[in-house]
C-alpha positions in Angstrom: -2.1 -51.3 28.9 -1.1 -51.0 32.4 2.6 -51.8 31.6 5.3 -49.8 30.7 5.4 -48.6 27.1 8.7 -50.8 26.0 6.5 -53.6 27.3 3.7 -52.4 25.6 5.3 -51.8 22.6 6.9 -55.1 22.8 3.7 -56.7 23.3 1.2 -55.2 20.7 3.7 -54.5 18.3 5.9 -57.9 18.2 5.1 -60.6 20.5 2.0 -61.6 21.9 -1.1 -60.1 19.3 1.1 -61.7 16.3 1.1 -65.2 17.6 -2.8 -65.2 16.8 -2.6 -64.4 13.5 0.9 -66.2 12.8 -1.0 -69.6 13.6 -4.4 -68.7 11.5 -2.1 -68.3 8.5 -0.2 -71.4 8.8 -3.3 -72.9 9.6 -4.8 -71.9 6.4 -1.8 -72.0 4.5 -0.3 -75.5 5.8 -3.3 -77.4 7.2 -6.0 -76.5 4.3 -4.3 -74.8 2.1 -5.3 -71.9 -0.3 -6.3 -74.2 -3.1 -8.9 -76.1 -1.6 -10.2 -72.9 0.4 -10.3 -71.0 -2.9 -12.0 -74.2 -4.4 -15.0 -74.7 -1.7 -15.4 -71.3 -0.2 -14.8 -72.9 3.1 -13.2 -69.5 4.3 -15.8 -66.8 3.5 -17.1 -66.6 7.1 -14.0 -66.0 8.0 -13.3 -62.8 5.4 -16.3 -61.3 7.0 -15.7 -61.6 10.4 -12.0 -60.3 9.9 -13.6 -57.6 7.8 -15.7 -56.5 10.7 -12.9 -56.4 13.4 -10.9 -54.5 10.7 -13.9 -51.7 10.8 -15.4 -51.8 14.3 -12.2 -51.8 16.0 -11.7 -48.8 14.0 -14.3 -47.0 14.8 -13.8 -47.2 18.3 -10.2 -46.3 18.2 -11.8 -43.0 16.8 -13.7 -42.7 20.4 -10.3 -43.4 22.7 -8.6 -40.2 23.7 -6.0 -42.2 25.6 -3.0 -42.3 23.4 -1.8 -46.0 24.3 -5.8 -47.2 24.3 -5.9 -45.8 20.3 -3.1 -47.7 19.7 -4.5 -50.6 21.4 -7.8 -50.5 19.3 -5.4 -49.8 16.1 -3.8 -53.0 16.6 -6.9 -55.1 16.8 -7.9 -53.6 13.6 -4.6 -54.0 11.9 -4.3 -57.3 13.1 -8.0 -58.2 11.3 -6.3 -57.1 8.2 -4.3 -60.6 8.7 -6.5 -62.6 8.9 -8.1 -60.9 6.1 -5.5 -61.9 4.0 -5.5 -65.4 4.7 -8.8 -65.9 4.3 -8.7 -64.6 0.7 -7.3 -67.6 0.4 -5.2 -66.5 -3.0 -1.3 -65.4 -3.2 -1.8 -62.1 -3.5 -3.6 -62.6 -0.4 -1.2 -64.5 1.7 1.7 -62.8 0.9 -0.2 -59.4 1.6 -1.3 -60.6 5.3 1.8 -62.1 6.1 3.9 -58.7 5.0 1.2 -56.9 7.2 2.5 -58.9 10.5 6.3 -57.3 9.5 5.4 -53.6 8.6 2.6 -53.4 11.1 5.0 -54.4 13.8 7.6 -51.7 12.3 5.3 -49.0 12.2 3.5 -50.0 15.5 6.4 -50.2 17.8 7.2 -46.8 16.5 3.8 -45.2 17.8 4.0 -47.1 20.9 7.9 -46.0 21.6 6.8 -42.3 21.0 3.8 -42.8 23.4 6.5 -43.6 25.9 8.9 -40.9 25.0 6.1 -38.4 25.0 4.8 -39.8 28.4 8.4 -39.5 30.0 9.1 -35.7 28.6 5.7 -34.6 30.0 3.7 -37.0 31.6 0.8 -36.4 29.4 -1.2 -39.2 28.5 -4.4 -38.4 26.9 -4.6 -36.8 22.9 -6.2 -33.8 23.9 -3.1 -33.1 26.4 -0.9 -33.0 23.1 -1.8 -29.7 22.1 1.7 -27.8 20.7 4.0 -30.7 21.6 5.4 -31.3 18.1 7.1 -27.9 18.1 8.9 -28.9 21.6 9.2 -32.4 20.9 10.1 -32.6 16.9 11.9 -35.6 16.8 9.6 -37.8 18.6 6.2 -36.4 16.5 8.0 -36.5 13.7 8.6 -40.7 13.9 5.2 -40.6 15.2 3.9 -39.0 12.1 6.2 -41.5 10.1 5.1 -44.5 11.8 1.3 -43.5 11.4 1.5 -42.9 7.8 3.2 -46.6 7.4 0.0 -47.8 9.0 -1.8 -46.1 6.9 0.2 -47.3 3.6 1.0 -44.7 2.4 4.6 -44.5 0.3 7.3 -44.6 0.5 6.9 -46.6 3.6 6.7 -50.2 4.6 2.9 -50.8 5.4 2.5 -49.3 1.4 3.5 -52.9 0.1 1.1 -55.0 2.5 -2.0 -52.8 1.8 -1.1 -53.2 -1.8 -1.0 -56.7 -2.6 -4.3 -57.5 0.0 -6.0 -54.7 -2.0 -4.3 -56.9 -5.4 -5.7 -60.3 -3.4 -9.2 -59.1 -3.3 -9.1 -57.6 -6.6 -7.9 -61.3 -7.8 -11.1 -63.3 -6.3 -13.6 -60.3 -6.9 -13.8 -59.2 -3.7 -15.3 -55.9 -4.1 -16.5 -55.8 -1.0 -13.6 -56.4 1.1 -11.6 -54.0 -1.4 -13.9 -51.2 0.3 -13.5 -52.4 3.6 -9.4 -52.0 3.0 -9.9 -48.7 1.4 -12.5 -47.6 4.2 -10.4 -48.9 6.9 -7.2 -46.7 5.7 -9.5 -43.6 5.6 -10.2 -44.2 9.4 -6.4 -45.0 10.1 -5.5 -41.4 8.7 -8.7 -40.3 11.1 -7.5 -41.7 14.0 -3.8 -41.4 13.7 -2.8 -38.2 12.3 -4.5 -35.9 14.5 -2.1 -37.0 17.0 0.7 -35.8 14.9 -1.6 -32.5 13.5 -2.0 -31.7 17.8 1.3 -31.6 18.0 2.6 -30.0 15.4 -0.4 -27.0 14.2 -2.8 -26.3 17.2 -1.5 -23.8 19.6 -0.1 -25.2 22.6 -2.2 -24.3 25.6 -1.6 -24.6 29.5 -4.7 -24.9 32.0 -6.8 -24.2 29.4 -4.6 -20.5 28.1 -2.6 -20.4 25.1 0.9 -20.1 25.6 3.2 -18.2 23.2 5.4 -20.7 20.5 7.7 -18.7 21.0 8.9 -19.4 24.4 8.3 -22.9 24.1 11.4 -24.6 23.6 12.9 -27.8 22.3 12.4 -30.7 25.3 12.7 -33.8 24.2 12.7 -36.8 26.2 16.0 -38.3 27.6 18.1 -39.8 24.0 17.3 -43.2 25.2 13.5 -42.7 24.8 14.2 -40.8 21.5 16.6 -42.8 19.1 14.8 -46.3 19.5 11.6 -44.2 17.5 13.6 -42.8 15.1 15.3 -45.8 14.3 12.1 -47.8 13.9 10.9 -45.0 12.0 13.7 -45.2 9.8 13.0 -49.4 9.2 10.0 -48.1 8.3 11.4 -46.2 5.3 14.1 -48.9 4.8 11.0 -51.5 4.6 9.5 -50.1 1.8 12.1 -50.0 -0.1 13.7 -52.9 0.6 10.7 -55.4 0.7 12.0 -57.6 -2.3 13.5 -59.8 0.3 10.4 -60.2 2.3 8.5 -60.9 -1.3 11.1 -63.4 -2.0 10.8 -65.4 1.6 7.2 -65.7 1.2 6.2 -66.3 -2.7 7.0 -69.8 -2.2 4.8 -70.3 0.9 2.0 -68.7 -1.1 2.4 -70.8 -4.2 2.0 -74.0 -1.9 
């Protein structure tokens, strides 16, 4: 987390974290296939380790108070929920982890671009700094708060649809279990994401430990090339959840393999 935010945003986001996942479904998918995994309950080791990650990363995300270091954490959870999906081993399953690797990188880079933009405007860093920010920085919180509640999956946003059919996958192979561990896990996404957003935006902005007055804080936003690349992604996000027939329609036939 030592790098830039783009890079960082880049990296945990897009590139890097998603080539694990990417090859554990096409292992499962290509190499084993669903069938035979459903068949033998070769993969239920697997459900449970990814079920842990999904929860203790989680839970420690609740402990960072480093913006980019929550994130961090966030993305090892959301990236369990992957792997979850795989090891389902049904459709409903597949086709939920593999939308989870497009809307989580949507709604991550988002978080990550607004960590950057917030960082650049004041050179805060930490959660606890955030205090007031929203009202002087309402663009940028406001894609944050977007961006989080597509993690979450909440509509009418992208990450809605992946949550959906893994929570549809587990229901499928009786997976009551790992149907609390989703709906758990989203409760402690809205625990540690949205107080971000709630800092900015309600508690009283504060200077060396004094309030300060709303009223003379004004608008100061980062530079516009720190702001529009968040409100665009925050934007796919919406577009995403409304437009995710395509994305259903690329990868029903790989699940159906």
């Amino acid at each position: 987390m030592v790098a830039p935010t783009p890079v960082s945003a880049l990296l945990h986001a897009v590139a890097v974290v998603k080539a694990g996942v990417f090859s554990v479904m096409k292992v499962i998918v290509y190499v084993f296939g669903i069938d035979f995994l459903d068949a033998t309950g070769s993969a239920q080791w697997l459900l449970w380790v990814a079920a842990l990650t999904v929860l203790l990363a989680s839970f420690v995300a609740l402990t960072q108070d480093n913006l980019k270091a929550r994130l961090a954490y966030s993305t090892i959870s959301q990236l369990g929920y992957v792997v979850l999906g795989a090891a389902l081993a049904t459709s409903m399953g597949v086709i939920g982890g593999s939308m989870q690797i497009v809307m989580h990188a949507v709604g991550k880079i988002t978080l990550f671009f607004c960590a950057g933009a917030i960082y650049t405007a004041t050179h805060k860093t930490e959660i606890s700094q955030l205090n007031g920010l929203g009202r002087a920085m309402p663009f940028t919180f406001g894609a944050f708060l977007i961006g989080a509640l597509s993690i979450v999956g909440l509509p009418p946003l992208g990450g809605s649809w992946s949550k959906w059919y893994l929570l549809a996958g587990t229901a499928d192979t009786g997976q009551w279990a790992m149907m609390a561990v989703l709906l758990i896990s989203s409760l402690l996404n809205v625990a540690y994401l949205l107080p971000v957003a709630a800092r900015g935006f309600f508690v009283p902005a504060s200077a060396d430990g004094q309030a300060v007055d709303d009223a003379s804080t004004a608008i100061r936003e980062a530079p516009l090339a720190c702001v529009v690349p968040p409100c665009l992604t925050a934007l796919g996000c919406l577009l995403l959840f409304f437009f995710a027939d395509g994305l259903y329609a690329l990868l029903a036939p790989i699940a159906a393999r």
